[in-house]
C-alpha positions in Angstrom: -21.8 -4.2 3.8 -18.8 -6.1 2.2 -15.1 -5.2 3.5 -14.2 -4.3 -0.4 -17.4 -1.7 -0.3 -16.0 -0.2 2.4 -12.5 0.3 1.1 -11.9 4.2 0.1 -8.9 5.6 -2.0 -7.4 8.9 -2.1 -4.5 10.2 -3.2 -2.6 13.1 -5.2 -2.3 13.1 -8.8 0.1 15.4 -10.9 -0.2 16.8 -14.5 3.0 17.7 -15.7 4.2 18.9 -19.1 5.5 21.6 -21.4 3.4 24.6 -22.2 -0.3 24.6 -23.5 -0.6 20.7 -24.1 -3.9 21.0 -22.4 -3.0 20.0 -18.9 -5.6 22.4 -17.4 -8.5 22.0 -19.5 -7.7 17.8 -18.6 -8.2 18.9 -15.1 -11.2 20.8 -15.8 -12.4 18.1 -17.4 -11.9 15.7 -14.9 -13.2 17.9 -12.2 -16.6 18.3 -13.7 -16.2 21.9 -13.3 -13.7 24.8 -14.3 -11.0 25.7 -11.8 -8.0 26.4 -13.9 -8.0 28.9 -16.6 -7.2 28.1 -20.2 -6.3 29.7 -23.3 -4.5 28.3 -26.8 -1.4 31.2 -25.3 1.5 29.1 -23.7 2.0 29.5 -20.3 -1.0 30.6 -19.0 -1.2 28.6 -16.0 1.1 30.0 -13.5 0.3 28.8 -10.2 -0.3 25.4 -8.7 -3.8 24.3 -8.4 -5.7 21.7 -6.8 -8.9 20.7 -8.5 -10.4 17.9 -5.9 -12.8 15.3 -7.2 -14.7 12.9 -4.9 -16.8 9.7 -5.8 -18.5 7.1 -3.5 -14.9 5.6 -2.6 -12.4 7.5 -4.4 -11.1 10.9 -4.2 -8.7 13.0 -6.7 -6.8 15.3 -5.9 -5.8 16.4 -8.9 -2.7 19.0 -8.9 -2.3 21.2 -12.4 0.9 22.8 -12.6 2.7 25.9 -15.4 4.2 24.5 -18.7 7.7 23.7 -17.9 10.1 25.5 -20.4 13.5 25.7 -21.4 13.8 29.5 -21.1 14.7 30.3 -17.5 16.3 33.8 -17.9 13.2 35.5 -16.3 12.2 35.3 -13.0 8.5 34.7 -13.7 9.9 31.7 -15.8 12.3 30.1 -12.9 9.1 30.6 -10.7 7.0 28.7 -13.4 9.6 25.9 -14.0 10.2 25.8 -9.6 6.2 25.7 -9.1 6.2 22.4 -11.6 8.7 20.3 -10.6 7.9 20.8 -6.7 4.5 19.3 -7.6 6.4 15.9 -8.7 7.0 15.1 -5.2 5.1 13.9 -2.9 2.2 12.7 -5.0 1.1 8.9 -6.1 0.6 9.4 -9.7 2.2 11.7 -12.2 0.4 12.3 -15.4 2.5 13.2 -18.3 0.7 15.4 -20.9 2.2 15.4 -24.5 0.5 16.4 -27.9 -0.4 13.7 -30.3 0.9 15.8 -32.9 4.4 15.0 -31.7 7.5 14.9 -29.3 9.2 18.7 -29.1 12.5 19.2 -27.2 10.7 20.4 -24.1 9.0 16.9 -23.6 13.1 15.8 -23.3 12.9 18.3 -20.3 10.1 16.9 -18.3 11.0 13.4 -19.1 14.6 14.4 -17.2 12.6 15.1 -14.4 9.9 12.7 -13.9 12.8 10.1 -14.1 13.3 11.3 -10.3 9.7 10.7 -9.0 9.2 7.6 -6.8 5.2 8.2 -8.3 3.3 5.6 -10.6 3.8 7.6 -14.2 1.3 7.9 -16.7 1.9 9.1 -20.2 -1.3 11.1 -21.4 -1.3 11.8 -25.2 -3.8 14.5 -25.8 -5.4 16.1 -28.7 -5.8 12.4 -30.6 -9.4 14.6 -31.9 -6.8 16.4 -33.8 -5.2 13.6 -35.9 -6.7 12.9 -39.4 -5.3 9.3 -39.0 -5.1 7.8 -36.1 -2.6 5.8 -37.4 0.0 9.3 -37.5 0.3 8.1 -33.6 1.8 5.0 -34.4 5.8 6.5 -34.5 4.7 8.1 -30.9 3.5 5.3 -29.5 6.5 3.7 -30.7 9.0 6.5 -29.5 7.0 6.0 -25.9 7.3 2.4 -25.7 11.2 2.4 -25.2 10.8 5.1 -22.1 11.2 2.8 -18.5 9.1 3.0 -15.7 6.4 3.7 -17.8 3.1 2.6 -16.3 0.6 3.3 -18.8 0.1 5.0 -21.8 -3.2 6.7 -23.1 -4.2 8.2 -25.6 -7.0 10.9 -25.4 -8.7 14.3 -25.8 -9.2 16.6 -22.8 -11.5 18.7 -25.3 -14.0 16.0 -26.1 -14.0 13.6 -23.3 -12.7 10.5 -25.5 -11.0 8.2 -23.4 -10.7 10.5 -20.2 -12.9 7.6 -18.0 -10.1 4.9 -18.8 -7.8 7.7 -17.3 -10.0 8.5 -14.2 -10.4 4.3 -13.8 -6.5 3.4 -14.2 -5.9 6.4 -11.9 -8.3 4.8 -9.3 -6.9 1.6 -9.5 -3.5 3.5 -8.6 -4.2 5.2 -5.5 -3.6 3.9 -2.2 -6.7 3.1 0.4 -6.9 5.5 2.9 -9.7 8.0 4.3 -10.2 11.2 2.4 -8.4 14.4 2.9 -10.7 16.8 2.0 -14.7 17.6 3.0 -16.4 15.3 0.3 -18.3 19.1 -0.9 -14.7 20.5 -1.1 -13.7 20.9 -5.4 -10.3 23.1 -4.5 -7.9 24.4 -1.9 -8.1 28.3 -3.9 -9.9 31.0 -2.4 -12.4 32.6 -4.4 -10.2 35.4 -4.4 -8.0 34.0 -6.2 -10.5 31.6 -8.8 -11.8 35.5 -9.9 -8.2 37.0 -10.1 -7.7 34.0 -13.0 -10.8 34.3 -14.5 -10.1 37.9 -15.0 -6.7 37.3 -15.9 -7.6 34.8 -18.7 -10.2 37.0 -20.7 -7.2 39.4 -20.8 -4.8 36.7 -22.1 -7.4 35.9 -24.5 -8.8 38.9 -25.6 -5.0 40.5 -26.1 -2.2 39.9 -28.6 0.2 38.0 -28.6 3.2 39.0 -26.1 1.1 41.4 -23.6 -0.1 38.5 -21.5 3.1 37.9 -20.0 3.7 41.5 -19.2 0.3 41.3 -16.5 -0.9 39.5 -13.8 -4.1 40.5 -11.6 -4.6 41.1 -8.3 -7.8 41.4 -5.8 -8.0 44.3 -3.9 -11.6 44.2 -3.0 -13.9 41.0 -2.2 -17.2 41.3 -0.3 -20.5 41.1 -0.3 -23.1 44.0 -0.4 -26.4 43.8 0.2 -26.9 40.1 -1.7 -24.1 41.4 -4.8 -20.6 40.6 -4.6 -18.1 43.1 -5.3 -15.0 42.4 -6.8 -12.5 45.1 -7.5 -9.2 44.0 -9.2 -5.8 45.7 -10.0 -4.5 44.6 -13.4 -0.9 45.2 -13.3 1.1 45.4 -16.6 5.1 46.9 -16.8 4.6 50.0 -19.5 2.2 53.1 -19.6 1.9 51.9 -23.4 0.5 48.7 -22.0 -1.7 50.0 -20.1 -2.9 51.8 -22.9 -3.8 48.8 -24.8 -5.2 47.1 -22.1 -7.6 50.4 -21.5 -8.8 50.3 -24.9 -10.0 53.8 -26.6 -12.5 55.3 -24.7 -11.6 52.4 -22.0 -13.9 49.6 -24.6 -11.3 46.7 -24.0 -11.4 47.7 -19.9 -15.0 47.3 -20.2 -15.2 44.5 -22.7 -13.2 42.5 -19.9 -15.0 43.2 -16.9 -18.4 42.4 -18.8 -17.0 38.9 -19.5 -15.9 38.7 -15.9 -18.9 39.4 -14.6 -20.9 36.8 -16.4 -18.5 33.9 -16.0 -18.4 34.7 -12.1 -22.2 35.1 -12.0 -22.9 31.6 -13.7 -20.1 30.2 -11.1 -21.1 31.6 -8.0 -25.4 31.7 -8.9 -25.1 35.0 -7.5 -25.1 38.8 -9.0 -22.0 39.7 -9.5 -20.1 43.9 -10.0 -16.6 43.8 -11.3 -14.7 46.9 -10.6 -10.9 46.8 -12.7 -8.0 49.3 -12.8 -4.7 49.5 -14.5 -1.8 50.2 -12.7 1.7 50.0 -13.9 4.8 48.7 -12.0 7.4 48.1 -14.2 9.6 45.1 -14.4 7.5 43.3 -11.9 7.6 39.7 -13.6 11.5 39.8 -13.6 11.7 40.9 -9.3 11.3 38.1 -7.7 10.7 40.7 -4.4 7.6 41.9 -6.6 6.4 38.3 -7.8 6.3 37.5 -4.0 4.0 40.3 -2.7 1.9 40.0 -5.9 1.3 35.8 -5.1 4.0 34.2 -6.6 5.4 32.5 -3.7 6.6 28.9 -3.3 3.4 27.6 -1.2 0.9 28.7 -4.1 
């Protein structure tokens, strides 16, 4: 066998960017499998995440991060915007997600802080299956071309795949050689705890209106296997008895509606059978304590 055959690479890559430009479902994508939740709300993903992805010489680790924003008044949002721009350090490549429809003032934000990253950089323009023209990306490209340090720039489509394997290939060819960190079987560092708290989390978010999303977060209380079905019980924590209310649903049909679609999205993952159990609680003002956000997950080491 060859020296080159032998040669492995591994290394951390970052997806940074503002809010719902797709960074998630691009990991996903990547991945082969889905780790991080999605949803066409804005900040959905709140936590950091590592989706892992090993080939014959070659493995990912790919680290999705929350939509940095420009609205820090909250403490969910400083959390957010904290949990982002610690991922820029201490990783190889930084992948920069924009939209193809277009650079918004937020893009200005996470530009200001890649420009600190001693990281290869990667501009990612996403949702080019969206353009009528492809021609419409011609002022964007040009806009792009004047940024420095600037290792490459591709356009592509987390959704359908286009152009994603001269992502994964220039990514490859940007890691450094070294022996994998991770068990080759190994597709995240998150607990299955916490892959069915999202889960849940995200049929809410996509099954409720607009603002209510932001006013819950999920937590697993119970996790365990009983006679060959897992049981998962989950607190769904919202900050107003009127909230709770819609979440409930008359005669408890949302409540229900959710846990159904829980159950068959953790059964297909896991190949197993599969009883959700859900609550709602209230505890109000919990996304702006930072003393709450802590004992509910959000801590600096997610």
């Amino acid at each position: 066998m060859s020296k080159q055959s032998e040669t492995k690479r591994c290394g951390y890559v970052a997806f940074i960017g503002r809010p719902n430009v797709g960074k998630s479902t691009l990991l996903n994508h990547l991945v082969g499998q889905k780790l991080c939740i999605t949803s066409r709300k804005p900040q959905t993903t709140r936590h950091r995440v590592l989706g892992i992805k090993t080939t014959n010489d070659t493995q990912f680790i790919f680290v999705d991060t929350p939509g940095m924003h420009i609205d820090n008044k909250h403490a969910m949002n400083r959390y957010m915007n904290q949990a982002a721009k610690t991922a820029i350090h201490d990783v190889d490549v930084v992948v920069f997600v924009i939209e193809a429809m277009g650079w918004r003032d937020e893009d200005d934000l996470v530009l200001e802080r890649i420009k600190h990253t001693n990281a290869h950089v990667i501009i990612a323009i996403n949702k080019v299956d969206r353009l009528a023209k492809k021609d419409a990306l011609l002022p964007l490209l040009q806009k792009l071309s004047t940024i420095e340090n600037i290792t490459d720039i591709i356009p592509l489509s987390a959704k359908s795949g286009d152009n994603t394997r001269l992502l994964e290939d220039r990514l490859r060819s940007l890691l450094p050689e070294d022996d994998f960190f991770f068990d080759e079987e190994q597709i995240t560092d998150r607990s299955m705890r916490f892959v069915a708290a999202e889960l849940i989390r995200e049929k809410l978010i996509r099954r409720l209106g607009k603002e209510l999303p932001y006013a819950l977060t999920v937590e697993i209380e119970e996790y365990q296997d009983v006679e060959g079905v897992l049981h998962v019980g989950a607190v769904i924590w919202v900050e107003r008895a009127g909230q709770k209310a819609i979440v409930i649903g008359k005669g408890g049909s949302m409540l229900k509606e959710i846990g159904k679609q829980s159950r068959q999205e953790l059964e297909k993952m896991l190949e197993t059978k599969v009883f959700v159990r859900l609550w709602v609680k209230v505890r109000e003002g919990w996304s702006d304590d930072e003393r709450a956000l802590r004992s509910l997950g959000y801590t600096d080491d997610m």
